[in-house]
DRENDO-1510 file (C-alpha; in Angstrom, 1 decimal, always signed):
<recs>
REC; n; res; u; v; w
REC; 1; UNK; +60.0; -29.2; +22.5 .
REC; 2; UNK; +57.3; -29.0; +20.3 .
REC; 3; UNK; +54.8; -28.7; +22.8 .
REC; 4; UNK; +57.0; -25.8; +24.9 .
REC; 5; UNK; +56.4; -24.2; +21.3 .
REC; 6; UNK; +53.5; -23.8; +21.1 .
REC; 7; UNK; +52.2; -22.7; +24.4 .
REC; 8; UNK; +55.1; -19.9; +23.3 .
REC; 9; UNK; +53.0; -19.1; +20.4 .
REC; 10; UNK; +49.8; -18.8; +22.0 .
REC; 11; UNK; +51.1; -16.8; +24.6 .
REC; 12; UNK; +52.3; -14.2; +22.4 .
REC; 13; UNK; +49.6; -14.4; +19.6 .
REC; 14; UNK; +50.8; -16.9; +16.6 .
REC; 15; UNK; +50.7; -14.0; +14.3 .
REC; 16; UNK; +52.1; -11.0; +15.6 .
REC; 17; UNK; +50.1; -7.8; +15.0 .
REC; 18; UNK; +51.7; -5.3; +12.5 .
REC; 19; UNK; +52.5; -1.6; +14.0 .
REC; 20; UNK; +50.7; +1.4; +12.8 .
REC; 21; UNK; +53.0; +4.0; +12.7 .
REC; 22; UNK; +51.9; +7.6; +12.3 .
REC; 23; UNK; +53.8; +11.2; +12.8 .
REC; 24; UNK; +50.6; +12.8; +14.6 .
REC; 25; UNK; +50.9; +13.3; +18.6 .
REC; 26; UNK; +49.5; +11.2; +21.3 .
REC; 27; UNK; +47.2; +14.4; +21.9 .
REC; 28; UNK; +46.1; +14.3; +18.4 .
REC; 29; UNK; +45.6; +10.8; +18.4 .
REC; 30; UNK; +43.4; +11.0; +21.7 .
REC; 31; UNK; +41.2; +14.0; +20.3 .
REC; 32; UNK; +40.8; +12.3; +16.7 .
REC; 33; UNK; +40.2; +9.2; +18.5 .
REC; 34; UNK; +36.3; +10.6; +18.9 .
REC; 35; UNK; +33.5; +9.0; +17.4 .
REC; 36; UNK; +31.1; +11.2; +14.7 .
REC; 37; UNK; +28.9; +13.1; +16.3 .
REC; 38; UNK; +25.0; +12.5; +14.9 .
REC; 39; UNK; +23.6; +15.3; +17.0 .
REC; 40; UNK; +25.5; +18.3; +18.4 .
REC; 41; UNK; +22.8; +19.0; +20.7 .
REC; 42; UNK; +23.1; +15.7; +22.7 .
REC; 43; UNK; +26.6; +15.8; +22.6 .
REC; 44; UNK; +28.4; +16.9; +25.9 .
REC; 45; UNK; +32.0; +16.5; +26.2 .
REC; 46; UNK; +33.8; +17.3; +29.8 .
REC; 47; UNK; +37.1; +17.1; +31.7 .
REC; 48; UNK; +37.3; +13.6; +31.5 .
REC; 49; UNK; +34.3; +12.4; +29.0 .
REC; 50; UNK; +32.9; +12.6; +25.9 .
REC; 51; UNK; +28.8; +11.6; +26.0 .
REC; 52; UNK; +26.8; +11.5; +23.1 .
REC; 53; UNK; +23.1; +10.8; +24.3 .
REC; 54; UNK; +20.1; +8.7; +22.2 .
REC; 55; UNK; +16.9; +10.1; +23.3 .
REC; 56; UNK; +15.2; +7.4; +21.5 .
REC; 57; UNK; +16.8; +4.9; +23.6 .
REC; 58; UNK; +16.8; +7.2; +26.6 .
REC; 59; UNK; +20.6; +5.8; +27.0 .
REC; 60; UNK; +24.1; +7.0; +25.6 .
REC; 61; UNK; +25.3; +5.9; +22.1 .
REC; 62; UNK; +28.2; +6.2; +23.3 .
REC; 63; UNK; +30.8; +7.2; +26.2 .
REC; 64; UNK; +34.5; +8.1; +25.5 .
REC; 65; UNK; +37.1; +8.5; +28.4 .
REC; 66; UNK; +41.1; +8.8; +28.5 .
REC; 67; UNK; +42.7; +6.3; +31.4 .
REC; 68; UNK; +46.4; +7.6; +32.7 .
REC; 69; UNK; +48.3; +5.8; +34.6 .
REC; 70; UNK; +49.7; +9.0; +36.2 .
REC; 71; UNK; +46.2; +9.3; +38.0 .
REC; 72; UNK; +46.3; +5.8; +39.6 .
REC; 73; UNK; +49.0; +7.2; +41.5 .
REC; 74; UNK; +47.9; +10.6; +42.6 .
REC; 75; UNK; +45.2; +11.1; +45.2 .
REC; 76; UNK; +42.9; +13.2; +42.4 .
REC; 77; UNK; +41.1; +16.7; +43.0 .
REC; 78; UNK; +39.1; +17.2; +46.2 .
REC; 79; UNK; +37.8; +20.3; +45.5 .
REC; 80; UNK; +35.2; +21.4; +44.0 .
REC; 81; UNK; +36.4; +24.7; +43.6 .
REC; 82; UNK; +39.3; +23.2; +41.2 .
REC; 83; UNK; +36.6; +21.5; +39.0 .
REC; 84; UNK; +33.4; +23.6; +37.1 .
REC; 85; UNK; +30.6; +21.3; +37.7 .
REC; 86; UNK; +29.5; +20.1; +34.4 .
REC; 87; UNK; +26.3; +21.4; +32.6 .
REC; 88; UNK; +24.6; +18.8; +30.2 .
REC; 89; UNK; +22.1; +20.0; +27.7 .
REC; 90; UNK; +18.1; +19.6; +28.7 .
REC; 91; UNK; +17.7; +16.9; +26.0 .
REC; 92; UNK; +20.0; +15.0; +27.6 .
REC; 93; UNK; +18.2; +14.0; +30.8 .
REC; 94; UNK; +15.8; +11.0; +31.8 .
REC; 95; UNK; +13.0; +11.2; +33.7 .
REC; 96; UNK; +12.4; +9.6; +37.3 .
REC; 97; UNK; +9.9; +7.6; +35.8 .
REC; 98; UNK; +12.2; +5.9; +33.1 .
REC; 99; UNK; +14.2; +3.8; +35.3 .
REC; 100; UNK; +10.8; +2.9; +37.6 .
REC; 101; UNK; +10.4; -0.7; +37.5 .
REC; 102; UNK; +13.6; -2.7; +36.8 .
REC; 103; UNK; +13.8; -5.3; +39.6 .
REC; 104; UNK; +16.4; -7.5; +38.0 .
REC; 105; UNK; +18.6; -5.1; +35.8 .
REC; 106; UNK; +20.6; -2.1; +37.8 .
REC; 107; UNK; +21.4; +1.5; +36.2 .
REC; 108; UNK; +25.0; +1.0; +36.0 .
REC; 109; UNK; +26.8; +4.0; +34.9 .
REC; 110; UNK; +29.2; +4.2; +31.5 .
REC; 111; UNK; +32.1; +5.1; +33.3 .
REC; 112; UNK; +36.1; +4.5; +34.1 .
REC; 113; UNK; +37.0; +1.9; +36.3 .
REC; 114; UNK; +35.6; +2.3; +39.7 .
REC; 115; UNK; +39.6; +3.0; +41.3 .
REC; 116; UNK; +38.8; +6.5; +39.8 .
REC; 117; UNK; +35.5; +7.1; +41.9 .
REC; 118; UNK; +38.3; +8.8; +44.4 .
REC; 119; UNK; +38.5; +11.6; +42.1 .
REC; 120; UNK; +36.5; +14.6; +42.2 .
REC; 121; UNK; +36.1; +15.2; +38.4 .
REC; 122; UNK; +35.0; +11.9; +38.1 .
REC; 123; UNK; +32.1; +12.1; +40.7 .
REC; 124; UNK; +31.0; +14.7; +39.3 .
REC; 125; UNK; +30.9; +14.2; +35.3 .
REC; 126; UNK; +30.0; +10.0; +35.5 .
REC; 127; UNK; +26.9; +10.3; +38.5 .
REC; 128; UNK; +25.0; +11.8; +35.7 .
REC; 129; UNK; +21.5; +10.2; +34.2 .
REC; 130; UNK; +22.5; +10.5; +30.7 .
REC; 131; UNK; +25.6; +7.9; +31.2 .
REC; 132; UNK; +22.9; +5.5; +33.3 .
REC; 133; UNK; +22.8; +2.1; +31.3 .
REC; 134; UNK; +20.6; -1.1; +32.5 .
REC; 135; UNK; +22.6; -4.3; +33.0 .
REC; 136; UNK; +21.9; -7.4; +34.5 .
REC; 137; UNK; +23.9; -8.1; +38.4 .
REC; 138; UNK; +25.7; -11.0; +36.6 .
REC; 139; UNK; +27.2; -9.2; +33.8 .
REC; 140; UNK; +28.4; -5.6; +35.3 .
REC; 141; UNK; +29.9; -8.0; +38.9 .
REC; 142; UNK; +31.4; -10.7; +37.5 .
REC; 143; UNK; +30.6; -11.0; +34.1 .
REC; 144; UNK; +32.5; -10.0; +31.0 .
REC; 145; UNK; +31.9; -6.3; +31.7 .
REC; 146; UNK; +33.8; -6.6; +35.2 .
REC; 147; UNK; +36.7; -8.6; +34.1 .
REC; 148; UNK; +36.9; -6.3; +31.0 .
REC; 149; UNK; +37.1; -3.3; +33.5 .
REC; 150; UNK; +39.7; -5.6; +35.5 .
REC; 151; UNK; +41.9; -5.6; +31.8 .
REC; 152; UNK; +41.7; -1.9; +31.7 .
REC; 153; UNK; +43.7; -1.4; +35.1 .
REC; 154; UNK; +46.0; -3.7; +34.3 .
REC; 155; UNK; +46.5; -2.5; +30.4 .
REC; 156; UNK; +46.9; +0.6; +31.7 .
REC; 157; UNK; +49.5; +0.3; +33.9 .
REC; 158; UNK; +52.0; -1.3; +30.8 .
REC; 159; UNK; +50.6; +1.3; +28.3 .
REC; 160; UNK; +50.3; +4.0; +30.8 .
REC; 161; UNK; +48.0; +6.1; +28.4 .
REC; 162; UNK; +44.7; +4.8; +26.3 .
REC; 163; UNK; +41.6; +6.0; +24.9 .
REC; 164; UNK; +38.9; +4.0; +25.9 .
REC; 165; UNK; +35.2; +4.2; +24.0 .
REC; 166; UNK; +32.1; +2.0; +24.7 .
REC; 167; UNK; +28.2; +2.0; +24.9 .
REC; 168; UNK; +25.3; -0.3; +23.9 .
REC; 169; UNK; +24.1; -2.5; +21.2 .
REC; 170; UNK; +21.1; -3.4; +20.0 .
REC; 171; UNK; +18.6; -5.2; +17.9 .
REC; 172; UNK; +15.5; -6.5; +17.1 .
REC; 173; UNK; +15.8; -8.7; +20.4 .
REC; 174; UNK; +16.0; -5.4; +22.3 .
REC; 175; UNK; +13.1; -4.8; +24.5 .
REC; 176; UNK; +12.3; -1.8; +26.7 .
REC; 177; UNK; +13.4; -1.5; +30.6 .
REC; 178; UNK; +9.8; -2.2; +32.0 .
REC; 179; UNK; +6.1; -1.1; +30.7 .
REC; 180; UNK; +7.0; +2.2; +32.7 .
REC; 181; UNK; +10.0; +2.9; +30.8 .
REC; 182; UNK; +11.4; +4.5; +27.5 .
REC; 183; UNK; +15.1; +3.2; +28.5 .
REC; 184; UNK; +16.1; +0.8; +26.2 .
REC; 185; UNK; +18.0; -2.9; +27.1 .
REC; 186; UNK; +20.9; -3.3; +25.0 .
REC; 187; UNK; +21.3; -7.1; +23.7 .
REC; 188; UNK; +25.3; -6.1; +23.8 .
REC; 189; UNK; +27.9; -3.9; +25.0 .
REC; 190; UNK; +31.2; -3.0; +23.2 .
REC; 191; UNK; +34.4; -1.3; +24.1 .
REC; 192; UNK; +37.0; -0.3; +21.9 .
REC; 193; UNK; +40.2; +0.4; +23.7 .
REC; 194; UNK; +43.1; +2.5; +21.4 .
REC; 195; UNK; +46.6; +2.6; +22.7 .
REC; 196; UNK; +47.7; +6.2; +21.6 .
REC; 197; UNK; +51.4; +6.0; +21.0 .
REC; 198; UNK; +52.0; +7.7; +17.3 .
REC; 199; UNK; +55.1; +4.7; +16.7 .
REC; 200; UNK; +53.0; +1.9; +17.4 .
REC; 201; UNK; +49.5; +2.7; +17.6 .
REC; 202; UNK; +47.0; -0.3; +18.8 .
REC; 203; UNK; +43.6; -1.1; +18.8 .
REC; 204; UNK; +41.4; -3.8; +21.2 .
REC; 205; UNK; +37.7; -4.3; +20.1 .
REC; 206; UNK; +35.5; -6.4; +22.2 .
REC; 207; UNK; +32.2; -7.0; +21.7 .
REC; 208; UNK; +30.0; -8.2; +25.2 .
REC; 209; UNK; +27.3; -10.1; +25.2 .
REC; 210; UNK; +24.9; -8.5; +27.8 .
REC; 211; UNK; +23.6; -12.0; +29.7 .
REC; 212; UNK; +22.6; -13.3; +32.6 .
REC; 213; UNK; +25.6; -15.1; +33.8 .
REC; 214; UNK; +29.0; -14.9; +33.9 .
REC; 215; UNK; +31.5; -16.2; +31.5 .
REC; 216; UNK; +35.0; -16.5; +31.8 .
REC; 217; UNK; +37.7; -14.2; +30.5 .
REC; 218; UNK; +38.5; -16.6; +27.3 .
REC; 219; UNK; +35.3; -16.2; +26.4 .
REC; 220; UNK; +35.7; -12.1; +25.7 .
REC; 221; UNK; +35.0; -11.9; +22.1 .
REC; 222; UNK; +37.6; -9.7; +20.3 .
REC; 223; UNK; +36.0; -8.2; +16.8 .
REC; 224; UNK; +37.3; -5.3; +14.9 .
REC; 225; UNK; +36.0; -1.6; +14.9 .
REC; 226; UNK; +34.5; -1.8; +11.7 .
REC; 227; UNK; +32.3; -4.6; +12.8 .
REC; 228; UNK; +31.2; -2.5; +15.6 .
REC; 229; UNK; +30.2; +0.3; +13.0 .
REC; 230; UNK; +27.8; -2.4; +11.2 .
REC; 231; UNK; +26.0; -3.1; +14.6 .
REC; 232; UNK; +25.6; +0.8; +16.3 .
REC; 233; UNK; +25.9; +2.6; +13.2 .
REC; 234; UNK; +28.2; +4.9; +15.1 .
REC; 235; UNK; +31.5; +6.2; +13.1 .
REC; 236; UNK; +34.5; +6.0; +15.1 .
REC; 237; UNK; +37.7; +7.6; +14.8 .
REC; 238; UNK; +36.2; +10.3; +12.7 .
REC; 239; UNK; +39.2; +12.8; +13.4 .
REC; 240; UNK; +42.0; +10.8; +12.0 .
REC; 241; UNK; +43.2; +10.7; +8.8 .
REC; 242; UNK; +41.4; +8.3; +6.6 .
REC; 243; UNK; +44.4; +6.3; +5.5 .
REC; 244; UNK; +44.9; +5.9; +9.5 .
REC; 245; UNK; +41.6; +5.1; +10.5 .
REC; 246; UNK; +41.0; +2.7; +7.9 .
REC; 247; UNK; +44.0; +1.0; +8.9 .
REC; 248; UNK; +43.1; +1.1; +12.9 .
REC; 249; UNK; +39.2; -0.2; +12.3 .
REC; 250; UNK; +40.4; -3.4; +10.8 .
REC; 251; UNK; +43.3; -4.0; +13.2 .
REC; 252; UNK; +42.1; -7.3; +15.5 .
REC; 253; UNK; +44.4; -6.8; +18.8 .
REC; 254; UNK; +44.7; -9.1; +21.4 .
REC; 255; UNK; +46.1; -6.9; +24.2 .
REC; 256; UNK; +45.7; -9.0; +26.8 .
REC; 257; UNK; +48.4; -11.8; +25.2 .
REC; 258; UNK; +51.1; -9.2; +24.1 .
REC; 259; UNK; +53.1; -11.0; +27.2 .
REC; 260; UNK; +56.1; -10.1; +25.5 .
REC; 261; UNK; +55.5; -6.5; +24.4 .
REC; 262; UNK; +54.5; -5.5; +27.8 .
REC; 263; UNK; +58.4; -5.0; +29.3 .
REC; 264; UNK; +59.0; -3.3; +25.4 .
REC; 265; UNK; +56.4; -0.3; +26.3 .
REC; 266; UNK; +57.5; -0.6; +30.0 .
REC; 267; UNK; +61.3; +0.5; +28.9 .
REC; 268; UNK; +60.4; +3.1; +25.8 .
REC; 269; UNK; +57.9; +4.9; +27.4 .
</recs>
């Protein structure tokens, strides 16, 4: 009996995760869900993204994207006469010669799940040089980044709507691409992943080690928004009230064991 208990427990978290209640909308959640923006000249923001570029690093700070389950159903815009092809700003572009040279790492782009490559909007925003990032084989096909992305179509399909934000990290390990390049190579990735409903509002921080191998799915590292802040310096959640914020960049929620909750969201919304 004792045993039955706890593989209960562990299956719905041993210590349940308090709700965050709030009266704003699930639209107002979404567009306050937005990071700060350091530089309003390398910040583009599209049909379906939000980019905010570091021409340092020649790579995004960070990349922000709604997922809806409504769209994993439909067969998306064909058309480019339905869609304004996006204009990014001049600083906002890398060179040919920046992503010369990397024989081992591949310019992945920062980007929804690959199920939405069908889409014409999404063609057309994510195959753009300022959302390039350099990642190792391992990590972006098998690694924590691809069964992260393998979480997202499954999460959304429970939560049907969520706000999803992510980009790199680095430090003093960091090194650039090759001797050609200015591009960066992030020691980390993260992904922060708020579920937008104004009764129970939820927030998933991972933070992903960006190795050569790949590691299983226990092994995701779950970390809370505000320790994300220390490592990028990047201010998230800047359009929400403070009280709410506050409360959201310390929640620690382990989406992927709320085995319980899932039928709860599947019946109320």
């Amino acid at each position: 009996m004792k045993l039955v208990l706890g593989l209960f427990l562990l299956v719905i978290g041993s210590e349940p995760i308090a709700a965050i209640n709030t009266k704003l909308s699930i639209d107002e959640l979404i567009k306050g869900s937005l990071p700060s923006v350091y530089d309003s000249k390398l910040f583009w923001q599209g049909e379906l993204y939000s980019v905010e570029f570091s021409p340092e690093k020649k790579v995004p700070r960070w990349v922000s994207y709604v997922l809806d389950q409504s769209e994993l159903e439909s067969e998306g815009v064909n058309s480019e006469s339905e869609f304004s092809k996006p204009h990014f700003p001049a600083q906002m572009l890398t060179q040919k010669n920046d992503w010369l040279g990397h024989h081992e790492k591949r310019a992945i782009l920062l980007s929804r799940p690959q199920i939405w490559s069908k889409h014409k909007p999404y063609q057309m925003e994510a195959m753009h040089p300022s959302m390039l990032v350099p990642m190792w084989p391992e990590f972006y096909e098998k690694g924590q980044w691809a069964r992260l992305a393998h979480h997202e179509l499954n999460w959304v399909k429970i939560y049907k709507k969520m706000v999803v934000i992510t980009g790199p990290v680095f430090d003093q390990a960091s090194r650039k691409l090759s001797p050609y390049s200015q591009v960066m190579v992030p020691t980390s990735y993260f992904k922060i992943v708020l579920i937008p409903y104004p009764g129970d509002v939820r927030v998933s921080a991972f933070l992903l080690p960006h190795l050569k191998k790949a590691l299983s799915t226990s092994e995701l590292k779950t970390v809370t928004v505000s320790q994300i802040e220390r490592l990028t310096g990047i201010e998230f959640f800047s359009g929400l009230p403070l009280s709410l914020a506050k409360q959201l960049k310390q929640q620690k929620d382990p989406l992927s064991l709320h085995r319980l909750k899932q039928k709860l969201y599947k019946d109320k919304y």
